[in-house]
N, C-alpha and C positions, 0 to 999 in steps of 0.2 A: 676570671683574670683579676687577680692583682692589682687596687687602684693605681701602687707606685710605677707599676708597668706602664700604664691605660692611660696615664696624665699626657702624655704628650699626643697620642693618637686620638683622646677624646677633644683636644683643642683644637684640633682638624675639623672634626667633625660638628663641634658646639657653633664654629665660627660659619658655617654653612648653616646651622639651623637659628643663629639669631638673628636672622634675615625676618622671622615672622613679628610681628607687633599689634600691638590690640588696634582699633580703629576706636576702640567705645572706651578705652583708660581717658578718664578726665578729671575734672573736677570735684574731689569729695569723696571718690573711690575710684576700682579699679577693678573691672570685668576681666577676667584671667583670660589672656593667650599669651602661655609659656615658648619658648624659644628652645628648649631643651628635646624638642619633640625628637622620637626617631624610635619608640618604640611602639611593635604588633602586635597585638594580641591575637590571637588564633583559639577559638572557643570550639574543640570538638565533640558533638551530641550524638551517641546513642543511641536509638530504640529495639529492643526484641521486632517490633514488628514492621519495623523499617517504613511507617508510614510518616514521613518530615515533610510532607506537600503545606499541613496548616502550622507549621511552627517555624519561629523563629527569634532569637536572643535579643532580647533587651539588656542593653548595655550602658554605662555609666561611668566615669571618671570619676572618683571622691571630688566631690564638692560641683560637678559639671551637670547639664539637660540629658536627659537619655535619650537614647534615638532605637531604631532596632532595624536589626542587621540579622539578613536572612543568611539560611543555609547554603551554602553549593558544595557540590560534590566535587575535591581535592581526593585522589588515587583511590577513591572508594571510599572515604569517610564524607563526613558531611561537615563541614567546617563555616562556622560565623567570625567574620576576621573585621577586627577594630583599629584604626591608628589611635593610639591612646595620646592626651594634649600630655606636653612636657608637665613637668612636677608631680605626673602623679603618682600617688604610693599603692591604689589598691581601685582597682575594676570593680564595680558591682553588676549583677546578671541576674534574669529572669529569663528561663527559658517558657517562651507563653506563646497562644494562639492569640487571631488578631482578635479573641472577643476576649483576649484576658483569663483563659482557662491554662494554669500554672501548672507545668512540670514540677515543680516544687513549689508552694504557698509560705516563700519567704526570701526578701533579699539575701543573696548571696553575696561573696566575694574570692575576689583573687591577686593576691598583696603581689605588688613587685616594685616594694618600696627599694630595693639593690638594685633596680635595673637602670641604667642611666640608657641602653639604646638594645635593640635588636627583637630575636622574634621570642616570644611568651607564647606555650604551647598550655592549654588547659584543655583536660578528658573530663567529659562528665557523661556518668551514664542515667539516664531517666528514671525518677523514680528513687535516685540516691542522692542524699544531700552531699554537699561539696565539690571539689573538684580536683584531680591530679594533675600537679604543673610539672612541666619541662622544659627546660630552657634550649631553646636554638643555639647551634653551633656560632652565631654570629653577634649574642649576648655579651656585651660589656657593662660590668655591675661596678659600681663603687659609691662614694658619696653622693649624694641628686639636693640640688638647693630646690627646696621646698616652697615656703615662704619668705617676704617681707612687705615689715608692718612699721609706718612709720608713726611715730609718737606725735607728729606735730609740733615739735623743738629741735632736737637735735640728736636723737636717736633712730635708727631703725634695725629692728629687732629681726633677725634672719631666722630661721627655720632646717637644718640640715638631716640628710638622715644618718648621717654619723659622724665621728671626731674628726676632727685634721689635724694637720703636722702643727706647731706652732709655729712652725718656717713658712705655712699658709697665709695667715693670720696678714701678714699685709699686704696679700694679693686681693684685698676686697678692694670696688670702688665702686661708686654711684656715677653714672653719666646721666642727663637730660636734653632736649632739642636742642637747647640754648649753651651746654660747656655743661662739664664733668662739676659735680662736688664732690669736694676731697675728704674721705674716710680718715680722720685724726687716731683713732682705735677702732682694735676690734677685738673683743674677749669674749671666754663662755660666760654663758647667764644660770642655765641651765642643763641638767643630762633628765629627761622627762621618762626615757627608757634608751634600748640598747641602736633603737632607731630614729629617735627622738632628741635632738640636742639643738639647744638653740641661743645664738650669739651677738650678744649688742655689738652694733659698729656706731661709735660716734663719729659726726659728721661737722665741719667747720662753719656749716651757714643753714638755716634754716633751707627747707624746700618749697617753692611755690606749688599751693596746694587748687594751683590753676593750671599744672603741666604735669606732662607723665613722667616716672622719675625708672632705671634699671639698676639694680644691683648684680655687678660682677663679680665671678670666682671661679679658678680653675676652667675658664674654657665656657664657662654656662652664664647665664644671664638670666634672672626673672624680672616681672614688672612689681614695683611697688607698691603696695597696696596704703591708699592714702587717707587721713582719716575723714571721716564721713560728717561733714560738715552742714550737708543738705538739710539737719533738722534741727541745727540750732539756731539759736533766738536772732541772732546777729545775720544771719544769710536768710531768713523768713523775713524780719524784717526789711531787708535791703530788696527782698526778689519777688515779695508777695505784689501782684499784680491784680488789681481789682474789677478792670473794665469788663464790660461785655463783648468787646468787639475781637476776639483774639478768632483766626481764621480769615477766611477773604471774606467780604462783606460787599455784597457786590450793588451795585445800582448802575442803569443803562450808560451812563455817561463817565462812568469808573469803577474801579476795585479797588479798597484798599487792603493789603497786607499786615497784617501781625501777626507776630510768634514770639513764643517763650524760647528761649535758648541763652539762660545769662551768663555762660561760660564759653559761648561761643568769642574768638577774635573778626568776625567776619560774618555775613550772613545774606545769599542774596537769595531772588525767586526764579525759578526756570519755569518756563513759561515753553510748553508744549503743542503740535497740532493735536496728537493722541492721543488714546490714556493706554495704549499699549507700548508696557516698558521696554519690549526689542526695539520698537520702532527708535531711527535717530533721528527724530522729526524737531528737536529742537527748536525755537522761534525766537527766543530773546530770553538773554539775563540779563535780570533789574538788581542792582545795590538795591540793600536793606539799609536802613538808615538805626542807629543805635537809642533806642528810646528809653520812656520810666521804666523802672523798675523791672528790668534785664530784659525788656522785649527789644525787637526790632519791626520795621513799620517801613514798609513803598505804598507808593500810589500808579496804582497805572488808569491809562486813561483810556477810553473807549468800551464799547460794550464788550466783556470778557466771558459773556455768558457762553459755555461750551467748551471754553479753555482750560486746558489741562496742563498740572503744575505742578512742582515741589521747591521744597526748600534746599538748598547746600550750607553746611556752617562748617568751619572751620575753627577744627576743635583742637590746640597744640599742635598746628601747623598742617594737620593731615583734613584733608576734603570728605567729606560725609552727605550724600544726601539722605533726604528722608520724605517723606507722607507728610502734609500737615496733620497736627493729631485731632486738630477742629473740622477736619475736613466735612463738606456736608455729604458727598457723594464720590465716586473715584473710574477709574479704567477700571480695565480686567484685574482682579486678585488683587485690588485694592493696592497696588504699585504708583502710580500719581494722581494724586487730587484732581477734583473738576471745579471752575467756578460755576455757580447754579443758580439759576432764578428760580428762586423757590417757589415762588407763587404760579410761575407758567406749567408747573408739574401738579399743580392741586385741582383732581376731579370735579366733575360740575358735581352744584352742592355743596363744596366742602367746607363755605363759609358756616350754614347752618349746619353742618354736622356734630354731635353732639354723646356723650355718655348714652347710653337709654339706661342706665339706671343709676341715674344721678338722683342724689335726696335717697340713699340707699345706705343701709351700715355692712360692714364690711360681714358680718353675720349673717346678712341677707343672699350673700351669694354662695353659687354653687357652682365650682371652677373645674373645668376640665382642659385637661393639661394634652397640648398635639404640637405633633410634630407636622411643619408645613406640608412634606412630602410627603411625608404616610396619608398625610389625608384625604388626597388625590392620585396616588399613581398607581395605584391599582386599575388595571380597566376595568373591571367589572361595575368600577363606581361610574364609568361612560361620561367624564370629566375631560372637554378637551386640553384643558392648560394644566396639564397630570403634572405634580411636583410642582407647580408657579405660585405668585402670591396671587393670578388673576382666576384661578379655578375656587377662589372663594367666591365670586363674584356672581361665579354659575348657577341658577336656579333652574328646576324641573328636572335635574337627573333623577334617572332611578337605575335600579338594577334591571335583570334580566326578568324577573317578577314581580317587578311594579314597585316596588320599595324603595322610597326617596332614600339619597343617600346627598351628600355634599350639605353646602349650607343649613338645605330643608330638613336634614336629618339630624342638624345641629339646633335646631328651631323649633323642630317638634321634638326632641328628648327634653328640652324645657332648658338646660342651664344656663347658668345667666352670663358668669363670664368665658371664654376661650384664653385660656392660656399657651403663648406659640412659646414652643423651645426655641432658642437663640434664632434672630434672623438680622442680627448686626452683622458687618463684614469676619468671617472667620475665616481661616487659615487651612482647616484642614481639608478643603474640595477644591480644588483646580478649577476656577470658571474657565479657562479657555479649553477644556478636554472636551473632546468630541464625542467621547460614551455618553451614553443615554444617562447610564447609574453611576450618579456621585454623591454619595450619601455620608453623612455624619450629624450627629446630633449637634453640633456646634459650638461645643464649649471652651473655643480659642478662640478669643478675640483679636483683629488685628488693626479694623476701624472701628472706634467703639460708635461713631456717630451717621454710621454711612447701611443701610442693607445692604445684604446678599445678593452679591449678584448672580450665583447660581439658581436662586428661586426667580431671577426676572425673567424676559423673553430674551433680554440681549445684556449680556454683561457688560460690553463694551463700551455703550452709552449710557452714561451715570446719568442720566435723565429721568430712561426707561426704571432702572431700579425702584427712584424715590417714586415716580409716578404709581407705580406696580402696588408700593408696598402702600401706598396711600387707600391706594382703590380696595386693597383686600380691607384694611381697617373701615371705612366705608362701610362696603358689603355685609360686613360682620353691624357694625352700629344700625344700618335699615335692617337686617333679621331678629333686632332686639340684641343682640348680643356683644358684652363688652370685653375690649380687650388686654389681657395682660398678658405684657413683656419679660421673656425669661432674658435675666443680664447676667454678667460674669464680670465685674468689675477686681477678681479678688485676685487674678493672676491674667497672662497674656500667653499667646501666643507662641512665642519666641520671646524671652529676655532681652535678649543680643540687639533683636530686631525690632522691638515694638518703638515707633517711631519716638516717644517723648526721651526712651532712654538713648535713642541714636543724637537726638540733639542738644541734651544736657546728662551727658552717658549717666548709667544708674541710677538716678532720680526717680521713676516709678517706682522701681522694686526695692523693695528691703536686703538689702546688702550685708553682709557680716564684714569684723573689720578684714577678714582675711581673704577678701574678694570674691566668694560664694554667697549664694543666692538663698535666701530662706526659703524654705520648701515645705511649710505646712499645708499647702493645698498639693502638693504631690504632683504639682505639674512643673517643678523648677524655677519659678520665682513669684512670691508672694509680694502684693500691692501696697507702697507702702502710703495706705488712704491717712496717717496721721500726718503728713506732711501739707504744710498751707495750696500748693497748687495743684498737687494730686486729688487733694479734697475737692478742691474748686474745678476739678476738670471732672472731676467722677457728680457733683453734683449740678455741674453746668449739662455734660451730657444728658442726665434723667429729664430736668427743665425742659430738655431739647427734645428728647421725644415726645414729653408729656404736648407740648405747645405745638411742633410742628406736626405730629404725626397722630393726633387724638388719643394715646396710648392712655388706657385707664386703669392699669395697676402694674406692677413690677413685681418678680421673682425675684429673689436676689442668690446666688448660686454661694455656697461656705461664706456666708455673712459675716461666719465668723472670724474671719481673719481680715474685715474691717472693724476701725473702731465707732463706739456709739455715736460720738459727736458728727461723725461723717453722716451716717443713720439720719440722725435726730437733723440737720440741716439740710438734707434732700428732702426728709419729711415736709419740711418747715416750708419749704421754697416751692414744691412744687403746690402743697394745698394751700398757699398765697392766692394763686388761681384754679387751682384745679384741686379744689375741697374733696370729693368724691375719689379722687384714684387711690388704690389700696396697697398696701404695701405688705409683704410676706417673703421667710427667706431660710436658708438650712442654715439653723445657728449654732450647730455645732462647735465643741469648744475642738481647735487646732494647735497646734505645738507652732509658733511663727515667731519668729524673732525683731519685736518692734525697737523702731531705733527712736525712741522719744521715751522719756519716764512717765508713769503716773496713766499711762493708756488703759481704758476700757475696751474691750471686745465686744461687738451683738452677737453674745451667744444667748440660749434660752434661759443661763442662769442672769444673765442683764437684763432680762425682757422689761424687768420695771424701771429701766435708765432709757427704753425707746419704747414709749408707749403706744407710739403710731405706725408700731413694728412687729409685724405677727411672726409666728416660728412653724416650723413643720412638727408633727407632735409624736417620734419617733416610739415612743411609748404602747400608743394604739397601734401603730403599724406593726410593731414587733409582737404587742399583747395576743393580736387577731391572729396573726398566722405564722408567728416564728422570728426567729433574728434573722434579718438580712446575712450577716455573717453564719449561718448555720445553718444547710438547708434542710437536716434533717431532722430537724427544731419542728413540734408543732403550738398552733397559738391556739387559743382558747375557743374559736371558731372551728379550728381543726383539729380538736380532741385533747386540748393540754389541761391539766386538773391543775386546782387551787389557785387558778389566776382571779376568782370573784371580786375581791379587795383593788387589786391596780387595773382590771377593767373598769370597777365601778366609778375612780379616780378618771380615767383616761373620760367616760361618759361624762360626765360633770364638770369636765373641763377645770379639774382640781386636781393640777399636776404640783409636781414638788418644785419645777420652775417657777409654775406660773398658775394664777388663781382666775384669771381672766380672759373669759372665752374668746372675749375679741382679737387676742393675742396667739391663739392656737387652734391652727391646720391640723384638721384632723382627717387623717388617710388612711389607706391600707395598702396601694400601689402606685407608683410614679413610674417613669419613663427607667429612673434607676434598679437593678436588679431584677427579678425577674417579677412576670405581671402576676396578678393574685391568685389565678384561677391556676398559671404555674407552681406558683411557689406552693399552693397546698400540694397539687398533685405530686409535687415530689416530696414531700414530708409523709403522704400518706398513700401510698403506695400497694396499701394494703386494700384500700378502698376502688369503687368503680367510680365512672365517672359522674353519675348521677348523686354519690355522694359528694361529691368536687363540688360540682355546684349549686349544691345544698351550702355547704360551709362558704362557699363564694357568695352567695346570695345574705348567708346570715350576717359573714363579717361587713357588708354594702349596706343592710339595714340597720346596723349597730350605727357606723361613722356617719350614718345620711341622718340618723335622726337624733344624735348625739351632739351637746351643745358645743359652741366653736365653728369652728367654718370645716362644711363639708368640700374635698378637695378628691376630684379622681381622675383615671389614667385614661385615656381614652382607648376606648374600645372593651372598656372592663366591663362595659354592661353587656356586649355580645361575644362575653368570655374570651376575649384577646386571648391567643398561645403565640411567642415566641419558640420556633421552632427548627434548629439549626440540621443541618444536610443529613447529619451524624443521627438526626432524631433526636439528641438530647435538645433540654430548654436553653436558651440565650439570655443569661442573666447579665449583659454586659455589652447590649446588641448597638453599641455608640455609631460602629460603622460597617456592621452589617448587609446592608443592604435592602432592596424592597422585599425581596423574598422572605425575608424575614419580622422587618421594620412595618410594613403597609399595612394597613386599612381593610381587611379581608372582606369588601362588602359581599360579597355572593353569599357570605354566612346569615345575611340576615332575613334569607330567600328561606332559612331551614325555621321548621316552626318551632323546634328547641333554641335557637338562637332569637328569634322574636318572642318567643314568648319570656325569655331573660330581659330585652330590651324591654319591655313593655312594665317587666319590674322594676327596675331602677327608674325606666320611667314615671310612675306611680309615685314611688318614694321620693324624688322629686318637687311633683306636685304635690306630694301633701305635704313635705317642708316649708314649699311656698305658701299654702295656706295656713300657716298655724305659724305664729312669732313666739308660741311656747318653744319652739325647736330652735327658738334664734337670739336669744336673749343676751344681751351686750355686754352684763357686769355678773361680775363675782356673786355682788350682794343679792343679785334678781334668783342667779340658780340656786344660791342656798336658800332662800325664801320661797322657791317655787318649785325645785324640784328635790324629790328622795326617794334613797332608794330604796326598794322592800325589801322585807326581810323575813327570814323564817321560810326559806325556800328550798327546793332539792338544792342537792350538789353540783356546782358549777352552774345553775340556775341565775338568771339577771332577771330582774324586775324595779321599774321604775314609775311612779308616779308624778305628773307634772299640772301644779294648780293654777287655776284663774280665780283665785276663791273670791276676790274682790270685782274680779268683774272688768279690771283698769286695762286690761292688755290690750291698745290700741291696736284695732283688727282681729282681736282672738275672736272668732265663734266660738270657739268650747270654753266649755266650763273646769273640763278636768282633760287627760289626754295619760292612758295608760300603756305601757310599754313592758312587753316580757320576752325573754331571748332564750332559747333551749339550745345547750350546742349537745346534748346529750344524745344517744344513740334507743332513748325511752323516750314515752311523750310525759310530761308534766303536768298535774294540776293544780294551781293557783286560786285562793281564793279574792274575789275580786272588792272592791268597795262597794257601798251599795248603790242601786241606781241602774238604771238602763243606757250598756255600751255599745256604741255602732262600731263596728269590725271596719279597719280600711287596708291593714295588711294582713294576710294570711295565707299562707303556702308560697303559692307562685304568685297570689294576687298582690297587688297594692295599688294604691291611689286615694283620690277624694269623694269615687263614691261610696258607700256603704255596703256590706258584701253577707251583713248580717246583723242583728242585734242579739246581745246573751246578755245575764246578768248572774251573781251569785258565783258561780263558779268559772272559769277557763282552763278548757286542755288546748294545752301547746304541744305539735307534734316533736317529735324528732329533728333537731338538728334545723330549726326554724326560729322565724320572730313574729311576735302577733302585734297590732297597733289597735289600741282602740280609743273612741271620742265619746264624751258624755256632753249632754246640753249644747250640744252644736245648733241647735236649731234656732235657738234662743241668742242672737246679737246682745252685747250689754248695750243698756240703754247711749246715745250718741257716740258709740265705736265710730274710727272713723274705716270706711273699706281698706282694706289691706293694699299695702302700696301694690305688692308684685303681681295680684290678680287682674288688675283694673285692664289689663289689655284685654285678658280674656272673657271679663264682666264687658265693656263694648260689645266689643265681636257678638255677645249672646244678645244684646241689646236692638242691635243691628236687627240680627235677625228677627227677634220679634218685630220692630218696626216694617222689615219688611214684612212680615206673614199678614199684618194690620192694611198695610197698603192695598197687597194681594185680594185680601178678602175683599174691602171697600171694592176694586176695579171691578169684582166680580158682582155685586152687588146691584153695582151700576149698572 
C-alpha cells in the first residue's frame, strides 16, 4: 500500500500505539521503547528430519537484548513468532539449541525497514543461509521514523526511512511532560541511501536534559534520544559521591538510608514484611530527604533487622521502584532488599578466620576452578546439602568405594586455591521453582553484593544466604584452602532492569547516542566502569566481599571491557587490607564503545598499566590442544607440528603481551568450551582413548610445571567428559544441567580414573615443592631457566638452574624437564650428574621413581621430570612456605612413635 493511501489509516493506528513510553528515558540518554510498535515477525524453520524438540530462534531488534522464542506448530509448520519494538528496520536470528549449537554459525537478518505494522513472514530452511520473506495480507509499509538525536542546543536530528512530501515538513513537533516545544524548521540534512535520509528540525528553546522529550510525525512518535552527559567533567563533578555509607547501614536502635539517584525528582523507601515481591505486605513509606551530591538519605528508627525494602524514585513524573544496588542480601530472585545484621550471620570462629595462605605469591598457587553445584549433586559423592554452599562444609564423604570425595578430595588433590563460578545474585535460575534442577553457570548478575539464593537452603530468608555462603568460605579456609571469587562486573543482567540503571536510567551501561547499548561483551550492554560511580560501586563491591565474606582472589569475567584505572583502584583498595588476595581475569581485547576520551582497557596487551593484574594465557590453551574456535584444530599435545618456538614462549612465560610470570594464567581447560580430555578427543578421532589421555596427561604436565600460575578445570584430573543425550560433547554446557555439568564421582571408584587422579596429583606436589616452577619476575626465568636445543621434531626440553644456591626453599640444584608429544619415543642427552626421576608415564610426584644419568628416553606422547642435588639443602634455605603443613604432620608423627617407644619401655 501506497504511503499516500495509508496516511490517514496509519494515524488511527499510531495514535493507539503511542500509548507505550519508556519508564528508564531520563536524564543523559534514552533507553528505546518505540511507540510505533505493531509489527510480527513470524520466523518459519525447516528440517529434513523434523526433529525441532532442542531448537529454537534467537531473535533480535537492530540495536535491542535478544531473547529466544521457541517453535510451535502453526497448520504443520513450525513457526518462532516475535512482536518486533517500533523503529525497527531489520531482525537478527540465530536458529540454536539451548547449548548454543548454530543452524547456521553467523548472525543473520531480516530487513523490514518499509514495514510500518503488520505480519513479516520469514522461511528458512536448515542448513541454508538466509531467509525468504513474505509479507502478510495485513502489512502497511511506508515511511517509519527511525531515530532522534538531540544536539544539546537547539537541533534534533531525525532519522527516516525514506523522503516526504515537503507539504510534511511542518507536521514535525516535539512535546515533553511539562508542554510541547515548538519545531521553528525542519529540512533534509542528508540522503545516507535509498532508505536512509535524515532531517534537522530546529527547535525554539533548548530541552531539559532532565526530562524525556517525543518527536512527532505523520501519526508516529519516537523518544528522543538525549545526549549523554553522565561522563562529563561538570556532572562527575557535581554527582561524585565519596562516603561509605550508601545502602542501609543498620544498628539495633536504627537504620539509615542512602542512595544515589541524582536525577531523580522524589525518592522515598518502602519498607516491607517480606522479601516476596507478589506478597502486598507493604508496612510504610518513609520520604527520602535530598542530600550531597545527588543522594538521598531517611532514618528510620528501631531495630530493622529482617526488614524488607526498596527504593521508588521519580524519574520525569513516572514512579519506578527498584533493589537498592548496596543491598547486603534480598527476598526470593533478588526483588527487595533485606536490612541485615551482619555480624548475627557470622559462623562461630569467624573472627579468627583467615587466608591459609597468606605470605604466599600469587605464583605459588594452584587454582581450580568449580562450579558450586557440580560439586555436590551428584549422589554418588553421598553429600547431603547436594548443590548448597553448606555441602562444603561436609567432611568424611566417600563414594560407594571408599574414595573421599567433597571437601577431602579437594584437600588431598593438594590445590591451594578453589575458584567458585559466580555465586553473587544472578538472574538466570528462579529461586522460588520447585524443581530440584536449576542450573546455570551464572554469568548475569542482578545483585552484585548479595549471594545466590538458589545455592542456600532457603532463598526467602536473606539471612540464611549470607550465613550459608560464609560457612562454605570457612570450611574451605579450615581445609587449607583459599578462596576465589568469579565476578562479572562487565555487563548485567537485564540493561533495562539492573537496579542502578532503573534509578538514574542508563548510567551503568555504555550507551550510544542513538539509545542502543554497546554490546562488546555479547550480552546487550556493556559496563560503563570509566564513569566516577560505576567505578566506585564496582570497587566498593570487591572491598565488600574481600572484608565481609574472607574472599581471597577475584576472577574477573571479559576484563576487558573494563578500563585499567577501575583495575589498578580495586587492586589498590583491597590489598590496603587484604595484601594477599590475587587478582586474574579474561583480558581479551572487545569492540565497546566507551563514552569518555583517552580510556585504557585491561586487556593482556595493558598487562603492564595493571601490574597486580594477572590474564588468562589463551596462547597455551590453544598451543596444547587447538583453537577454542576450531574443534577440528590439533595442539601440539595432540599431534600439531611446528608449534616448538610458541610453546617454548607460552612455557617461559615469555608471551608477546607480557614478559611476566606473575601476570599470566597458564591453562588448557576452563568451565568455557569444551573440557580438555574432550576437546582432544574430537580433534583426534582417529586415536583410541588411551591415546586421549596420554595427550591429556602431557598437556596437564606442560601448564603444571610451566612458569606463571598454573590454573585447571575441575575434574580434569579424572578426565571430566561433557556429554550431551545426542552423545556429542557440550562445549557450551552454561545451563545444561547435572546430567551433564556434575562431578562424576563414581569415576574415581575405576582404577584408570585414579590412577589419572593420582597424576595430577603428583604434579601438584612437586610444584609445591620446588620455587624453580614458581618464579615471580621475568628477570628470574631468563636467568634460571632454557630451553634445550638440538632436539627431535616437535621435541620440548627445558633446563631450570639453582646454580647459586639462593632459591629460598629450592632443594635442587638443577630440575630437568622433557616433553614428547610424538607418536616415537625420544632420546635426549642429559647434563652431567646423577637425576632422580619424579615424573614418568603415569607416575609423578616428590618421591623418586628412579635415578639415570648420561642419557633419557622419553616414551611416546609423555613428559619426564627430573631433580639433581635435592638432597643437599643450600646452606640457611629457609623450609619452603607451602610444605610446612605437611613437614608438622611428619613431625607429629615421629614424636608420637618416640612417646610410644618410651611408654613401652617403661
Amino acid at each position: 500500500m501506497k504511503r499516500v493511501i495509508m496516511k490517514h489509516v496509519l494515524a488511527l493506528v499510531m495514535a493507539v500505539m503511542m500509548l507505550v513510553t519508556s519508564v528508564f528515558a531520563g536524564f543523559g540518554t534514552s533507553i528505546t521503547a518505540r511507540a510505533d510498535e505493531g509489527v510480527t515477525l513470524k520466523l518459519h524453520y525447516h528440517r529434513e528430519d523434523g526433529d525441532y524438540a532442542k531448537w529454537d530462534a534467537w531473535m533480535w531488534a537492530d540495536g535491542a537484548e535478544g531473547a529466544g522464542y521457541p517453535f510451535q506448530d502453526e497448520n504443520g509448520e513450525m513457526v518462532a513468532t516475535m512482536s518486533v519494538p517500533g523503529g525497527a528496520t531489520k531482525v537478527g536470528f540465530i536458529v540454536r539449541t539451548q547449548d548454543w549449537d548454530k543452524d547456521i554459525d553467523a548472525d543473520q537478518f531480516i530487513d523490514i525497514s518499509e514495514v510500518v505494522s503488520g505480519t513479516v513472514h520469514a522461511f528458512v530452511e536448515s542448513g541454508v543461509e538466509g531467509a525468504t520473506k513474505e509479507y502478510g495480507d495485513d502489512v502497511m509499509t511506508g515511511t517509519k521514523l527511525k531515530t532522534a538525536t538531540y544536539d544539546g542546543k537547539d537541533t534534533i536530528t531525525i532519522e527516516l526511512t525514506g523522503e516526504i512530501d515537503d507539504s510534511l515538513l511542518s507536521s514535525f513537533y516535539v512535546k515533553g511532560r511539562l508542554g510541547d516545544v515548538e519545531v521553528t524548521k525542519a529540512e533534509l540534512k542528508e540522503k545516507a541511501s535509498d532508505s536512509q535520509y535524515f532531517y534537522n528540525l530546529t527547535i525554539a528553546s533548548e530541552l531539559d536534559s532532565n526530562r524525556n522529550y517525543r518527536v512527532g510525525f505523520d501519526g508516529q512518535e519516537y523518544p528522543v534520544n538525549m545526549p549523554i552527559v553522565y561522563s562529563t567533567q561538570e556532572f562527575e563533578d557535581k554527582y561524585t559521591y565519596e562516603g561509605n555509607d550508601l545502602g542501609a547501614t543498620y544498628a539495633k536502635d536504627k537504620t539509615v538510608f542512602r542512595v544515589w539517584a541524582p536525577t531523580a525528582e522524589a525518592v522515598t523507601v518502602n519498607l516491607y514484611e517480606s522479601g516476596d515481591p507478589w506478597e502486598k505486605d507493604l508496612k510504610e513509606t518513609v520520604e527520602m530527604t535530598a542530600d550531597e551530591k545527588g543522594t538521598w538519605l531517611a532514618e528510620v528508627s528501631g531495630d530493622l533487622a529482617g526488614t524488607y525494602y526498596t527504593y521508588t524514585a521519580i524519574i520525569d513524573g513516572l514512579n519506578v521502584e527498584a533493589c537498592d544496588p548496596y543491598a547486603r542480601t534480598t527476598g526470593v530472585n533478588g526483588k527487595r532488599a533485606m536490612v541485615i545484621d551482619l555480624e548475627a550471620t557470622n559462623p562461630e570462629g569467624w573472627a579468627g578466620d583467615t587466608n591459609p595462605h597468606s605470605g604466599e605469591k600469587i605464583n605459588d598457587a594452584v587454582i581450580y576452578e568449580l562450579h558450586i553445584r557440580d560439586f555436590s549433586v551428584d549422589p554418588e559423592g553421598n553429600m547431603l546439602n547436594a548443590g548448597k554452599y553448606t555441602a562444603f562444609t561436609e567432611t568424611g564423604t566417600k563414594t560407594a568405594g571408599g574414595n573421599s570425595t567433597g571437601v577431602d578430595y579437594l584437600k588431598d588433590l593438594g590445590v591451594t586455591h578453589i575458584h567458585l563460578l559466580p555465586f553473587y545474585d544472578f538472574g538466570s535460575v528462579d529461586e522460588n521453582a520447585t524443581t530440584t534442577e536449576r542450573f546455570n553457570w551464572g554469568y548475569d548478575p542482578v545483585n552484585y553484593n548479595v549471594p545466590e539464593g538458589s545455592y542456600s537452603t532457603d532463598a526467602h530468608d536473606g539471612n540464611v544466604r549470607v550465613r550459608e555462603a560464609k560457612e562454605m568460605v570457612k570450611a574451605l579456609h579450615d581445609n587449607g584452602l583459599s578462596v576465589v571469587m568469579d565476578v562479572v562486573y562487565n555487563h548485567v543482567y537485564s540493561g533495562k532492569d539492573f537496579c542502578i540503571n532503573r534509578l538514574v536510567p542508563g548510567y551503568f551501561s555504555r550507551i550510544n547516542a542513538d539509545g542502543t547499548y554497546s554490546n562488546g561483551s555479547g550480552c546487550g550492554n556493556d559496563t560503563a566502569s570509566e564513569r566516577s560511580m560505576v567505578r566506585k560501586y564496582i570497587v566498593d563491591s570487591v572491598c565488600y566481599w574481600a572484608d565481609e565474606y574472607h574472599i581471597d582472589g577475584f576472577r574477573f569475567d571479559l576484563v576487558g571491557l573494563l578500563d585499567v584505572d577501575t583495575i589498578n583502584e580495586i587492586v589498590s583498595k583491597v590489598h590496603e587490607t587484604h595484601p594477599d588476595v590475587i587478582f586474574y581475569g579474561e583480558g581479551w581485547s572487545m569492540n565497546t564503545d566507551v563514552t569518555k576520551e583517552n580510556i585504557t582497557m585491561a586487556t593482556q596487551q595493558s598487562s603492564e598499566k595493571t601490574p597486580g593484574f594477572a590474564y588468562f594465557n589463551d596462547n597455551i590453551r590453544d598451543g596444547l590442544k587447538g583453537s577454542v574456535f576450531n574443534t577440528a584444530e590439533t595442539g601440539w599435545a595432540s599431534g600439531s607440528k611446528n608449534a616448538e618456538r610458541a610453546m617454548t614462549s607460552s612455557f617461559l612465560a615469555t608471551e608477546t603481551w607480557s614478559k611476566n610470570p606473575s601476570q599470566i594464567i597458564q591453562y588448557a581447560s576452563c568451565h568455557d568450551n569444551n573440557t580438555l580430555y574432550d576437546r582432544i578427543a574430537m580433534a583426534r578421532t582417529d586415536l583410541d582413548e588411551e591415546s586421549w589421555i596420554k595427550m591429556s596427561n602431557l598437556a596437564a604436565a606442560f601448564y603444571m610445571t610451566a612458569e606463571g600460575v598454573p590454573f585447571m578445570q575441575a575434574g580434569e584430573e579424572i578426565l571430566r567428559t561433557k556429554v550431551k543425550e545426542d552423545g556429542s560433547f557440550d562445549s557450551n554446557s552454561y545451563s545444561s544441567g547435572d546430567e551433564v555439568n556434575s562431578l562424576k564421582w563414581e569415576t574415581i571408584d575405576d582404577p584408570k580414573y585414579q590412577k589419572n587422579y593420582e597424576f595430577y596429583k603428583g604434579l601438584i606436589a612437586l610444584r609445591k615443592e620446588h620455587p624453580l616452577f614458581r618464579l615471580s619476575s621475568g628477570d628470574e626465568v631468563a636467568a634460571r631457566v632454557k630451553a634445550v636445543e638440538n632436539l627431535d621434531k616437535n621435541v620440548l626440553a627445558f633446563n631450570m638452574d639453582n646454580f647459586d644456591k639462593t632459591i629460598a626453599g629450592e632443594p635442587a640444584e638443577q630440575i630437568f624437564l622433557a616433553f614428547n608429544p610424538n607418536t616415537t619415543a625420544t632420546t635426549i642427552s642429559l647434563p652431567e650428574g646423577n637425576w632422580n626421576v619424579h615424573v614418568k608415564g603415569t607416575q609423578a610426584g616428590t618421591e623418586v621413581l628412579e635415578t639415570v644419568s648420561g642419557t633419557l628416553t622419553v616414551d611416546p606422547i609423555s613428559a619426564v621430570v627430573l631433580v639433581k642435588g635435592e638432597s643437599t639443602k643450600p646452606a640457611g634455605a629457609k623450609t619452603p612456605v607451602l610444605p610446612i603443613a605437611a613437614g608438622a604432620v611428619g613431625i607429629l608423627a615421629i614424636l608420637g612413635g618416640i612417646l610410644v617407644f618410651l611408654k613401652k619401655k617403661k
